[in-house]
C-alpha positions as CSV (number, residue, x, y, z in Angstrom):
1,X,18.3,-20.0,6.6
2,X,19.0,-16.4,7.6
3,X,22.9,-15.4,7.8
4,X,25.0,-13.0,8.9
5,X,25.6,-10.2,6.3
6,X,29.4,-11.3,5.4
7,X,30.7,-7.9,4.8
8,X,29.3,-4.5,6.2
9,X,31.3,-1.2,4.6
10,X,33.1,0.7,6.8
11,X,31.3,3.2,7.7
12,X,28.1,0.8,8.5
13,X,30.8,-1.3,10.4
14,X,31.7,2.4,12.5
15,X,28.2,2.5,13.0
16,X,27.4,-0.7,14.1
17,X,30.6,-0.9,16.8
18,X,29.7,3.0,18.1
19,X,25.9,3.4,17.8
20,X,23.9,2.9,21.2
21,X,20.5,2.7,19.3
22,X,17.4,4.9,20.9
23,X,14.5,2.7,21.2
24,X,11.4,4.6,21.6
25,X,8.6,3.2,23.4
26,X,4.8,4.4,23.2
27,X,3.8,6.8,26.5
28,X,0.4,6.8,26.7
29,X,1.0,10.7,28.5
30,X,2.7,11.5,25.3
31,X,-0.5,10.9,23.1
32,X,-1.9,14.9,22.5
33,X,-4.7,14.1,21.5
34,X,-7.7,11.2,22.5
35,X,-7.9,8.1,20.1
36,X,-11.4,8.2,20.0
37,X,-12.4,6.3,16.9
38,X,-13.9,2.7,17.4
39,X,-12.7,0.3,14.7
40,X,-15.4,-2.0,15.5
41,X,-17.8,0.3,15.3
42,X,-21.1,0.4,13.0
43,X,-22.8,2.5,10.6
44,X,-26.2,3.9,11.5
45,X,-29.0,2.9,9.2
46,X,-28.4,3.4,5.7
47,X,-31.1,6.4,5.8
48,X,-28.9,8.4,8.6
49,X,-25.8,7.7,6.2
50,X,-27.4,9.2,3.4
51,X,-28.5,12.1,5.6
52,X,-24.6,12.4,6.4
53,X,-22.8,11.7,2.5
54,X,-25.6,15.0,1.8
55,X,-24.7,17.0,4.8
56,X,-20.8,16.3,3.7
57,X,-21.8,17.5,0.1
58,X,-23.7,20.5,1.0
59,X,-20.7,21.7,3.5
60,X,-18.4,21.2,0.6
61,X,-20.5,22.9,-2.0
62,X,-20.5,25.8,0.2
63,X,-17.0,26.3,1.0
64,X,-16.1,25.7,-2.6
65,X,-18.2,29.0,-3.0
66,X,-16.3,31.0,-0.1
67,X,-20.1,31.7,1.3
68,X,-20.7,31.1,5.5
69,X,-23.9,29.2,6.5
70,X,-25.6,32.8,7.1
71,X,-25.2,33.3,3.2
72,X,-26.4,30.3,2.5
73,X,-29.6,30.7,4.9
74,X,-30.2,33.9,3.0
75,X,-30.1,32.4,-0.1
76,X,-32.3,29.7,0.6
77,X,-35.0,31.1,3.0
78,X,-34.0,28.0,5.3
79,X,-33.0,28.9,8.9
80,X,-29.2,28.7,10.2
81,X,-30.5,26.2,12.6
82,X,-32.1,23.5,9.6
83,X,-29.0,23.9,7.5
84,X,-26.4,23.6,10.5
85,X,-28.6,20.1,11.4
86,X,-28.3,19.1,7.3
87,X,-24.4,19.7,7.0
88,X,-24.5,17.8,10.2
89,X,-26.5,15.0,9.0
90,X,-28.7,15.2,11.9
91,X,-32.0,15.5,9.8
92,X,-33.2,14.3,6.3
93,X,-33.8,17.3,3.8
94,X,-36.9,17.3,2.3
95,X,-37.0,17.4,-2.1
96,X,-38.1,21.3,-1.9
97,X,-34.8,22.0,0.5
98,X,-32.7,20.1,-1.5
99,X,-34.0,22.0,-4.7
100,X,-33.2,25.0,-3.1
101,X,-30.3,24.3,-1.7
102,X,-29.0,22.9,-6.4
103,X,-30.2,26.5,-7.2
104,X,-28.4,28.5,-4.5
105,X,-25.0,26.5,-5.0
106,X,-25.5,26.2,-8.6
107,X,-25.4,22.2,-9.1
108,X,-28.0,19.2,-9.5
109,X,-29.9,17.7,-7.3
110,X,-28.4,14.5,-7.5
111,X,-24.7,16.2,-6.6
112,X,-25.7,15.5,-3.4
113,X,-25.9,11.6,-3.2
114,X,-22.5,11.8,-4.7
115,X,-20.8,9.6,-2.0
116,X,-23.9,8.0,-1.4
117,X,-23.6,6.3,-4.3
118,X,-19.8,5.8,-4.9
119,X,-18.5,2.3,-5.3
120,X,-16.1,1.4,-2.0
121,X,-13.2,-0.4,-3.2
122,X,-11.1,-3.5,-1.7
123,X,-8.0,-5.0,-3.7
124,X,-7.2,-8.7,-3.1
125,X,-3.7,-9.9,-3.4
126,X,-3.1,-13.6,-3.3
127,X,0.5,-15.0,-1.9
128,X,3.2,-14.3,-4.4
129,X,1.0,-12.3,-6.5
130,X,2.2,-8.4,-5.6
131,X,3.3,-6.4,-7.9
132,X,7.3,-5.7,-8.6
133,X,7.5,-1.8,-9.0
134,X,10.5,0.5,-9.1
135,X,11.4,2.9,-6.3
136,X,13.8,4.7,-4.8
137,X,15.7,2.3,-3.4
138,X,15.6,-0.7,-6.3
139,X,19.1,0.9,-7.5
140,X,20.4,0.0,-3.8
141,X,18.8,-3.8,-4.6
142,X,15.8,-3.4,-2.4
143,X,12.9,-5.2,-4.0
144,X,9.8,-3.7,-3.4
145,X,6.6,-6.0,-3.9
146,X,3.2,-3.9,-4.1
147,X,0.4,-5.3,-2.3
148,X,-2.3,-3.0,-3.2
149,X,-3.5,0.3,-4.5
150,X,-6.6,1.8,-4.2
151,X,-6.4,5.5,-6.0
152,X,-9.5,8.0,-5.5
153,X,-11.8,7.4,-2.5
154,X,-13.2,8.8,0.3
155,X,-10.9,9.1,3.2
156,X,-8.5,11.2,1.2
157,X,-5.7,9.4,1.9
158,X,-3.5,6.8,-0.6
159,X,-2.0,4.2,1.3
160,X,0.9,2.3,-0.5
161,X,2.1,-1.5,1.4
162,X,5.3,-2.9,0.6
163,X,6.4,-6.3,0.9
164,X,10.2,-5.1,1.2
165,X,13.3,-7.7,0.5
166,X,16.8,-7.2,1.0
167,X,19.6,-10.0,0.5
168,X,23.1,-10.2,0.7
169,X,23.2,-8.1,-2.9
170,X,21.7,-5.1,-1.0
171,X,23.1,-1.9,0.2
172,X,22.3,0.5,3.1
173,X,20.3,3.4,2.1
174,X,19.5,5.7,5.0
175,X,18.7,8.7,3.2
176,X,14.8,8.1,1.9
177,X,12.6,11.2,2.3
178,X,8.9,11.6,1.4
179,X,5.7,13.5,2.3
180,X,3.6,11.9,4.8
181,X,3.5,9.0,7.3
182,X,5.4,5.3,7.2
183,X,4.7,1.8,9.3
184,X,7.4,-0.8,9.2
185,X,7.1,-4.4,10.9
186,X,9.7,-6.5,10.6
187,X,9.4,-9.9,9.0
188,X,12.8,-11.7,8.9
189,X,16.2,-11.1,9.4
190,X,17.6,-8.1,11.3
191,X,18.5,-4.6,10.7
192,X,19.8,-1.5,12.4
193,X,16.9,1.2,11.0
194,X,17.6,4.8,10.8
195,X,15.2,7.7,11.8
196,X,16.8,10.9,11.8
197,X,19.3,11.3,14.2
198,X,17.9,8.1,16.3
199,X,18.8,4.4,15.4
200,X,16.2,1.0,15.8
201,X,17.4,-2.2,16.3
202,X,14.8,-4.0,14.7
203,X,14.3,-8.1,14.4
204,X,11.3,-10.0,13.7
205,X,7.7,-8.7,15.6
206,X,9.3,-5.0,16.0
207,X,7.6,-2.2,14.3
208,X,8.4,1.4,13.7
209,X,6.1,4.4,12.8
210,X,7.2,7.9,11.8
211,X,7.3,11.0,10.1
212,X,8.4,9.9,6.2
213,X,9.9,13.7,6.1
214,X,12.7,13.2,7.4
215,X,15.8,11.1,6.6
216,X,15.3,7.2,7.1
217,X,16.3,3.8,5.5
218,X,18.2,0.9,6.3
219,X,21.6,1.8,8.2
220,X,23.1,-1.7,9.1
221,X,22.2,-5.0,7.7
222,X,22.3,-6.9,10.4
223,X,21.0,-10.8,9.7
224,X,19.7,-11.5,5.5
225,X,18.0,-12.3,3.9
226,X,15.6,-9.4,5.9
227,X,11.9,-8.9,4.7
228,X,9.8,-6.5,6.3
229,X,6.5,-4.5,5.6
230,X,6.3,-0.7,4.6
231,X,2.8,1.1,4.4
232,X,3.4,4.6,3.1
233,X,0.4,6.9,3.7
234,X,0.6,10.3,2.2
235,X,-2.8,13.2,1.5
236,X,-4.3,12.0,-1.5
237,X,-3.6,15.6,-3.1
238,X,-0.7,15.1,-3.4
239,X,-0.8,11.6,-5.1
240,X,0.6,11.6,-8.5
C-alpha cells in the first residue's frame, strides 16, 4: 500500500511548501515542425526496399569520399539524373552500374546490400526478468531495472528503458545530466520531478519528455513506494 514519505529533508520540505510547480501542456502551434511519419505504415515490396538500403549505401559511400554526385557521374559515365534516382531508390541499378559504381568508390559489389541483408533485432523481456544495472543514481537508492538493449542498428539511435523504483530508503537526486532525449511515465506513487528551473507534479498516468542536457531528477518524494518508466535515447555515436 503506497504511503506517505515519513520524513522529507529540509530543503525538499522548503520546496515542497513554496514551489507552485509549472505544468507544461502540449500546443499543437508550438510543434515547428510537421509529424509526418505514419507508424502504421508499410514497406513497399521487398524489391523497392532493396532499391532503397542500395541508394542509402551508394549516398554514404560517396560522402565517405568527400566527392558530389557530379564527381561521381564523371567517374562512372552514368548521368546525374540515373544516379540522383539510385541514391533515391527510385530505380533498380542494373549489375554493370553497380560494378561501376564498386570500382569508382573502391568497395565490392555486395557493400551495397549491406542493410539489405542485416539481421533486425527485437529483445523480449518477460515480467520480473530485467536486468539490475548500476547508474547514477543507485548510490541515492534508486533501482534501476533494464528492460532491453539493442546496441548497433539501423536507426542510429540506442534507446535505454528503465523500470525505475524508489522506496522509503531513497533520496532526491535532482541533478542528473546526459546527452540526448528522456520519456518518463509514472507508474505508482507520487513525486514532485525537476526539469531545470520548472517543477512536475507527477502521479500515476502523467508523463514527462525533455531535453536529458539539462539538470533533472526526483526533487520531492511525494507518496512510496513510486515506480516509474525512463526511456533514455541518445545518437548511437556516442554510445559507449
Amino acid at each position: 500500500m503506497a504511503k506517505k514519505a515519513s520524513s522529507l529533508k529540509p530543503a525538499a520540505a522548503v520546496v515542497a511548501a513554496k514551489a507552485k510547480p509549472s505544468v507544461a501542456a502540449i500546443d499543437p502551434r508550438k510543434i515547428r515542425a510537421p509529424l509526418t511519419q505514419n507508424p502504421h505504415a508499410i514497406r513497399d515490396t521487398r524489391e523497392k526496399v532493396l532499391e532503397v538500403a542500395i541508394g542509402r549505401e551508394v549516398r554514404a559511400f560517396r560522402k565517405k569520399l568527400g566527392i558530389t554526385v557530379a564527381d561521381l557521374a564523371a567517374a562512372t559515365d552514368i548521368s546525374l539524373g540515373m544516379l540522383s534516382k539510385i541514391e533515391n531508390g527510385i530505380t533498380s541499378p542494373s549489375l554493370t552500374t553497380l560494378q561501376a559504381l564498386s570500382r569508382a568508390l573502391g568497395v565490392p559489389v555486395t557493400a551495397f546490400f549491406r542493410r539489405f541483408e542485416e539481421e533486425r533485432s527485437a529483445v523480449f523481456v518477460k515480467a520480473g526478468e530485467g536486468l539490475d544495472v548500476e547508474r547514477r543514481g543507485t548510490r541515492a537508492g534508486h533501482q534501476y531495472n533494464l528492460l532491453g538493449h539493442i546496441g548497433s542498428n539501423t536507426s542510429g539511435v540506442v534507446v535505454e528503458p528503465y523500470l525505475i523504483t524508489l522506496t522509503e530508503d531513497s533520496d532526491v537526486f535532482p541533478t542528473f545530466q546526459h546527452e540526448g532525449m528522456e520519456f518518463l511515465y509514472m507508474l505508482e506513487g507520487e513525486v514532485v520531478y525537476r526539469h531545470s528551473s520548472n517543477l512536475y507534479p507527477m502521479k500515476p498516468g502523467d508523463s514527462l519528455f525533455f531535453d536529458a542536457d539539462a539538470p533533472h531528477g526526483p526533487e520531492v518524494l511525494s507518496v512510496l513506494p513510486m515506480r516509474y518508466l525512463s526511456i533514455i535515447c541518445y545518437p548511437q555515436s556516442s554510445a559507449g
